[in-house]
DRENKE-172391 format. One record per residue (C-alpha): chain; residue number from 1; z, y, x. Coordinates in steps of 0.25 Angstrom, whole numbers. Example, Ala and Ser with C-alpha at 12.3 -4.5 7.8 and 13.67 -1.06 7.14 Angstrom:
BEGIN
cadena num Z Y X
A 1 31 -18 49
A 2 29 -4 55
//
This chain:
BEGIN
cadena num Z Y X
A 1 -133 38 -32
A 2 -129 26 -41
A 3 -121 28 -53
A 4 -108 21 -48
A 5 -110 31 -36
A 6 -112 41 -44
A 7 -100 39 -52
A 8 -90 39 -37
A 9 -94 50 -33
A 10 -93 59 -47
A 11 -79 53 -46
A 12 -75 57 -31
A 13 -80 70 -31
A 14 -74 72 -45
A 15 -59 67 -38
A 16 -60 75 -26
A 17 -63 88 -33
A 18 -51 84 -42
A 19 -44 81 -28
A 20 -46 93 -22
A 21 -42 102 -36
A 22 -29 94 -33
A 23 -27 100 -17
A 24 -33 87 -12
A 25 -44 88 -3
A 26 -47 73 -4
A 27 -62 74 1
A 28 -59 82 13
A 29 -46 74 17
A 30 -55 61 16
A 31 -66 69 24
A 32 -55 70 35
A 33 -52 57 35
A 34 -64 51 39
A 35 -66 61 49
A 36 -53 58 55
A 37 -56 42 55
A 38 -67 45 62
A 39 -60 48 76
A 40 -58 43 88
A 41 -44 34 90
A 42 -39 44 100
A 43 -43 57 92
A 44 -37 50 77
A 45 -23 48 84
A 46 -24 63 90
A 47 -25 65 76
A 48 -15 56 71
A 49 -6 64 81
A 50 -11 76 76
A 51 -5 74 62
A 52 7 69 66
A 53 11 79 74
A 54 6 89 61
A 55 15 82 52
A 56 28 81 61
A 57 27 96 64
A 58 25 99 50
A 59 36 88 45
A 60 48 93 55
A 61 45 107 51
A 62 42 106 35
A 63 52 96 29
A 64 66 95 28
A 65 70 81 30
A 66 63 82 46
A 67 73 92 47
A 68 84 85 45
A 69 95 79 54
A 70 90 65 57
A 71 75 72 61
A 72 81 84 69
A 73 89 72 77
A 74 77 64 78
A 75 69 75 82
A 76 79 78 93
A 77 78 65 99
A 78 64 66 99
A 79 51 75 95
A 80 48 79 82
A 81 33 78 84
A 82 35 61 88
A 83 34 55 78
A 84 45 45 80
A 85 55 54 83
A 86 55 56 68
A 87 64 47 59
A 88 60 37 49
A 89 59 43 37
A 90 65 31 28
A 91 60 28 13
A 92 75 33 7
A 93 75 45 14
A 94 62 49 9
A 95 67 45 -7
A 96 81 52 -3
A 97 77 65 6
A 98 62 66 -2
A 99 65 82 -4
A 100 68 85 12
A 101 54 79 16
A 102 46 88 8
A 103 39 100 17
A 104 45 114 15
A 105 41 121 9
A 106 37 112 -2
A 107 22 110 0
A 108 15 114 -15
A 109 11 104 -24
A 110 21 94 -20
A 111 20 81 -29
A 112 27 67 -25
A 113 22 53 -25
A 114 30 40 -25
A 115 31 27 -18
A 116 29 16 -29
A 117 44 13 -26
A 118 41 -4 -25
A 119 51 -4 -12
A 120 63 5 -19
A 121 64 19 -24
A 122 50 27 -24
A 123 47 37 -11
A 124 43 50 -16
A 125 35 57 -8
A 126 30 73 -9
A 127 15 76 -6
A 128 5 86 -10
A 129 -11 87 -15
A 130 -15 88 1
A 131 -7 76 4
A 132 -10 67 -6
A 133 -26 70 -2
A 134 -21 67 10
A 135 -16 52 6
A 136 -28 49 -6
A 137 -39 53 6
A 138 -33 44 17
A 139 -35 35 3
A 140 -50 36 1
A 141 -53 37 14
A 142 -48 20 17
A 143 -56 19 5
A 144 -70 24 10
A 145 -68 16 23
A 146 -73 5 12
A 147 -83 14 6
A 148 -75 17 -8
A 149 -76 32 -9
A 150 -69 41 -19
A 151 -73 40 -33
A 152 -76 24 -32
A 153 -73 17 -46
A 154 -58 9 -42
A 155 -49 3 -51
A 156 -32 1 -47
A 157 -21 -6 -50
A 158 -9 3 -52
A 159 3 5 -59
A 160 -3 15 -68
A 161 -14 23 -72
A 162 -18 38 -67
A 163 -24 46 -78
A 164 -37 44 -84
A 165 -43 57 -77
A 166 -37 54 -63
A 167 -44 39 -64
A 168 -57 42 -69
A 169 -58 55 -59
A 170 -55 44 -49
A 171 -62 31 -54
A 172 -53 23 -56
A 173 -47 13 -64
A 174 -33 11 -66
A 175 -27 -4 -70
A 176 -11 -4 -71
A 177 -2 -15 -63
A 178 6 -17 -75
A 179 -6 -25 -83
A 180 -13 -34 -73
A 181 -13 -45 -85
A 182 -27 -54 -85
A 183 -34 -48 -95
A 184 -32 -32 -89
A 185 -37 -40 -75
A 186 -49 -44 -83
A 187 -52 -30 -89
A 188 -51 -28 -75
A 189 -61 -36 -69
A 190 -70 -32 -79
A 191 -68 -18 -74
A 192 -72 -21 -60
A 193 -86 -30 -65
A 194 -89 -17 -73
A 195 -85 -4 -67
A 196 -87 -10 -52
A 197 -75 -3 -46
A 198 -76 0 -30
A 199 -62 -4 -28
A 200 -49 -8 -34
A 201 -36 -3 -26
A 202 -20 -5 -30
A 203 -9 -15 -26
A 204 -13 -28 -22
A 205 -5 -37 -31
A 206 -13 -32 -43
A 207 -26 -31 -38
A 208 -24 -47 -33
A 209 -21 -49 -48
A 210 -35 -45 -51
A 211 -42 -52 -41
A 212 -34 -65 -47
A 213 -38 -62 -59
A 214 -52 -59 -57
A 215 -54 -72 -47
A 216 -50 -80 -60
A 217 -57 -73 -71
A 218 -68 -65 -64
A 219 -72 -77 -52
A 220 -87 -76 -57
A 221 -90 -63 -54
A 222 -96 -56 -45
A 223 -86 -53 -33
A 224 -83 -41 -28
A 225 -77 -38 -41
A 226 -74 -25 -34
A 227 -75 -20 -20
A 228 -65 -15 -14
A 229 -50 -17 -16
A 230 -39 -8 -13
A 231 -24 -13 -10
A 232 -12 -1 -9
A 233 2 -3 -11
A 234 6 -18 -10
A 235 5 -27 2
A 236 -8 -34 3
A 237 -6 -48 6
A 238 -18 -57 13
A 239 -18 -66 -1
A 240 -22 -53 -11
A 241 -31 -48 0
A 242 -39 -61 -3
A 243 -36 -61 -17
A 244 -42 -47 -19
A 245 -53 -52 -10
A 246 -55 -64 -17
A 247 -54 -61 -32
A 248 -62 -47 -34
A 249 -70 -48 -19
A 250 -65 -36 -17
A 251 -61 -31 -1
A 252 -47 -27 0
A 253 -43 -13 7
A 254 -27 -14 10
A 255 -22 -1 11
A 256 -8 4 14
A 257 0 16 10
A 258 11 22 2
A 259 15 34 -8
A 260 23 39 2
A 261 11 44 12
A 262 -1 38 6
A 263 -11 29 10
A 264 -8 23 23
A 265 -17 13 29
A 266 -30 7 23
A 267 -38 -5 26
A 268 -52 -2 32
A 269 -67 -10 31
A 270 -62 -18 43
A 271 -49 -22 37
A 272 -39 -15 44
A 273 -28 -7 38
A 274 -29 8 45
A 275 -18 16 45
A 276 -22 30 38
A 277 -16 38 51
A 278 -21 53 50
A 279 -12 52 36
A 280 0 43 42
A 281 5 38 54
A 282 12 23 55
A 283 22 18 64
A 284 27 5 63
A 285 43 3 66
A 286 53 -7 68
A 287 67 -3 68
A 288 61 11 71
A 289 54 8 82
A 290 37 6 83
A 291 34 -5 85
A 292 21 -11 92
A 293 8 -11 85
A 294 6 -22 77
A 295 21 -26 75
A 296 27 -25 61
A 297 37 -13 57
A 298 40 -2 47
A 299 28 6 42
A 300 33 21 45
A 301 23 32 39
A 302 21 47 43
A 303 11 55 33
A 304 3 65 41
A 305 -4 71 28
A 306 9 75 18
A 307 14 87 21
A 308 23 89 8
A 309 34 76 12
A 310 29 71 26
A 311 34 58 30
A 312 37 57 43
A 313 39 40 48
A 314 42 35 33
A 315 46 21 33
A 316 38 17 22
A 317 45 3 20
A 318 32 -6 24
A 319 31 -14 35
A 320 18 -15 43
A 321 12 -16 56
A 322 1 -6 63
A 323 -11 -15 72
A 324 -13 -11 87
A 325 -28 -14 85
A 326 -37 -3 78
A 327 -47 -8 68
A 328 -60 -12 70
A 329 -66 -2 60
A 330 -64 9 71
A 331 -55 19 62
A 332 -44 26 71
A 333 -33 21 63
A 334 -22 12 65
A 335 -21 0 59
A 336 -9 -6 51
A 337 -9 -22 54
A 338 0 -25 41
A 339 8 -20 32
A 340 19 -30 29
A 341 27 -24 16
A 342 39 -18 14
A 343 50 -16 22
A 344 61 -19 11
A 345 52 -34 8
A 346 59 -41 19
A 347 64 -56 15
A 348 74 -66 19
A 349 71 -79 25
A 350 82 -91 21
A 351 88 -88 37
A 352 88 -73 34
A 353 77 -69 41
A 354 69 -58 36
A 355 54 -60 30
A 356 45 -49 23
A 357 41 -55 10
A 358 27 -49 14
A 359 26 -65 20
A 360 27 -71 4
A 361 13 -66 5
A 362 9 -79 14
A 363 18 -87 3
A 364 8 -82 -8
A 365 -5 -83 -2
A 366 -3 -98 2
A 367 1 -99 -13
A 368 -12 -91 -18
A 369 -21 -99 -8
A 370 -18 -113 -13
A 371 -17 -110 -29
A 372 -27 -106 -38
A 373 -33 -92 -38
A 374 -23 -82 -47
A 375 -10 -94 -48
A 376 -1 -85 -42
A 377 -1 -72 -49
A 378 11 -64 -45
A 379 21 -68 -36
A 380 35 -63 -33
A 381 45 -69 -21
A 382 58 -66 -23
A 383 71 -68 -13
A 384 83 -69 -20
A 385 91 -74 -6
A 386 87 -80 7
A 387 86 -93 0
A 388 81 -90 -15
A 389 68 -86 -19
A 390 61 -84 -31
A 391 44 -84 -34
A 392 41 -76 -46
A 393 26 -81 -50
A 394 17 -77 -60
A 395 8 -87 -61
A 396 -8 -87 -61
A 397 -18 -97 -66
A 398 -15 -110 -59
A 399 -1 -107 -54
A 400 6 -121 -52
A 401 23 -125 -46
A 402 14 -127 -32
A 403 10 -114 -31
A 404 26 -108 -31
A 405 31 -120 -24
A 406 19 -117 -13
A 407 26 -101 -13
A 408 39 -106 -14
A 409 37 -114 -2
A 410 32 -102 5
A 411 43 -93 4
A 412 52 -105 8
A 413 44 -106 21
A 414 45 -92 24
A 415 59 -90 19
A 416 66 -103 23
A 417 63 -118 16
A 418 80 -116 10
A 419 75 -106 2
A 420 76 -109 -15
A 421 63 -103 -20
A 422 62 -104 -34
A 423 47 -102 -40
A 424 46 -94 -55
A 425 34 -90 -65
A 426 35 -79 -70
A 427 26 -73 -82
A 428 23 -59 -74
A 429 27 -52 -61
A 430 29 -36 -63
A 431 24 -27 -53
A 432 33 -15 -49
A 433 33 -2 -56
A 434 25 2 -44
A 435 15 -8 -49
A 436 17 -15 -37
A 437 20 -32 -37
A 438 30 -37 -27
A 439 27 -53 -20
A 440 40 -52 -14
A 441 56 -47 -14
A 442 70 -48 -12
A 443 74 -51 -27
A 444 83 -40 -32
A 445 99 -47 -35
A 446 100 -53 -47
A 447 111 -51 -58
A 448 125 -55 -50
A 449 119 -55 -37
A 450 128 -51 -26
A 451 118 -46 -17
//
């Protein structure tokens, strides 16, 4: 056994028996996992069904909010243990009625976790030990599908740190959002030629500032600068994908999840993003109906695995699409064909059409495709009305007038060629207090504005 080897494996024994002193069987859930991804299609829906119908019975019967008049009606019109018989459990409700959903009698050991609150108010959520071994498992199982075990050296871009304890028991290395500045991304890139990390993982936006970085100051050595790459919490565009891929060598696994139920989806060897469906089931809805498989609507989530605030069809506020066609790789579950953004990130074209901003993304990677590596360094479109826009740009190496007027261009072929779009440098771009970076938005109303 090699050192390195050595060393993982003194870590994930040493964070699972830590797991376990917490309530969390981490190892056995993992354990079942695999078993359960082993099955046949047919016998992985009976389960699926199973789990469903577990958590229904267990929902309608423990917590007050099923309960209430607008379920005991919905449930009149039709049967508690269909699914769709049940409401859509909207993102204000949860934030306004967060008491009524919690099981009685409260399950011990309650603790909350919140949404990063990037689209509104935060969503907390109730959860317990069991639960939350539930979510990391499904976690680090999408991460052994590449061959990353527990305890491998990773390094993450967050908003802030954990303590030093927690990060050494888990080997890891923490570098903050709020300091992406050129010299900690060197420190940085020293740190992956010296401690050979199997994988970095945070939001997109800051781990495509490191890959810049290293493609202009690191481009003689040795690619992969680390293997693996982990995205969560930020829409992944085509363009970072092969910035990532491009500037550290790394391969890229896109996941999808949220605070509110965990980890959902996560992308396999083959490419495809599965849908983690023994811990939650998807539907896809348009004006509250299904729609067809492979057609765009409303991402509505139940968890099957939190029995302390069950969320039964949550409209998580994304949009996204599920594929008809199963994936190559020969795992049971479904497969989401996209996820296109928010809800709430709908634009208006100059005719008052509406556009989700998620198509800006084309707009940039033309622009990043016929500039200079790293020109463009963060970018923010802003609609102010139907006809008046303005680019925020913080420029990189090499950024030139032609390379807005190409993105403003862009917008005005997308949006409407009457469109005023007025191009800006600006010294920094913040990030969210969630540590998250917006490309696009509706600009909030300036001072005297009427609307």
């Amino acid at each position: 056994m090699s050192g390195r080897t050595a060393q993982e494996q003194f870590h994930r024994v040493l964070y699972l028996a830590v797991q376990r002193l917490r309530g969390r069987p981490l190892g056995a859930y993992i354990r079942q996992l695999q078993k359960w991804e082993r099955l046949e299609p047919k016998a992985f829906q009976r389960l699926r069904d199973q789990r469903l119908a577990q958590t229904l019975d267990y929902a309608r019967t423990r917590i007050p909010l099923y309960r209430s008049a607008a379920w005991r009606e919905a449930f009149h019109r039709g049967a508690a243990g269909d699914l769709r018989s049940w409401p859509v459990l909207e993102r204000e409700t949860v934030q306004s009625a967060g008491a009524e959903l919690l099981a009685q009698p409260i399950p011990r050991r309650l603790y909350y976790r919140s949404s990063s609150g990037s689209s509104g108010q935060p969503v907390r959520v109730g959860a317990d030990p069991d639960g939350a071994a539930w979510a990391w498992a499904n976690d680090y199982r999408g991460l052994l599908w590449h061959g990353i075990g527990i305890g491998a050296r990773s390094l993450v871009f967050r908003r802030q740190r954990e303590s030093a304890f927690s990060e050494w028991i888990r080997n890891l290395t923490t570098v903050t959002t709020g300091d992406l500045s050129p010299s900690r991304l060197t420190d940085v890139v020293r740190f992956l030629r010296s401690r050979r990390p199997t994988y970095i993982w945070g939001y997109p936006s800051a781990v495509v500032e490191l890959a810049r970085h290293a493609r202009l100051q690191a481009s003689t050595y040795p690619r992969p600068l680390v293997p693996y790459v982990k995205v969560l919490g930020e829409m992944l565009y085509p363009v970072q994908r092969q910035e990532i891929e491009d500037g550290l060598g790394a391969r890229v696994i896109e996941t999808y999840g949220c605070q509110e139920t965990g980890t959902v989806g996560y992308e396999c060897p083959a490419g495809s993003l599965h849908i983690f469906a023994e811990h939650v089931e998807v539907e896809i809805l348009r004006d509250g109906e299904p729609v067809e498989p492979g057609e765009t609507g409303d991402i509505i989530l139940t968890c099957t695995t939190n029995r302390v605030m069950p969320l039964i069809r949550y409209r998580v506020g994304d949009l996204g699409r599920v594929s008809p066609d199963p994936c190559s790789c020969g795992r049971p579950h479904p497969v989401l064909g996209g996820i296109e953004g928010r809800t709430g990130d709908v634009l208006l074209t100059a005719a008052g059409d509406r556009v989700h901003g998620g198509i800006l993304s084309t707009v940039l990677k033309t622009a990043s495709a016929k500039s200079s590596p790293a020109a463009i360094g963060r970018v923010l479109f802003e609609q102010h009305d139907l006809r008046t826009w303005t680019i925020l740009v913080q420029p990189g190496p090499g950024y030139d007038d032609r390379i807005g007027e190409m993105m403003a261009d862009g917008v005005r072929a997308i949006f409407g060629q009457k469109c005023r779009v007025a191009v800006k440098r600006v010294a920094r771009i913040p990030r969210e207090p969630s540590g998250k970076l917006r490309y696009y938005r509706a600009a909030p109303p300036g001072p005297g504005s009427s609307s």
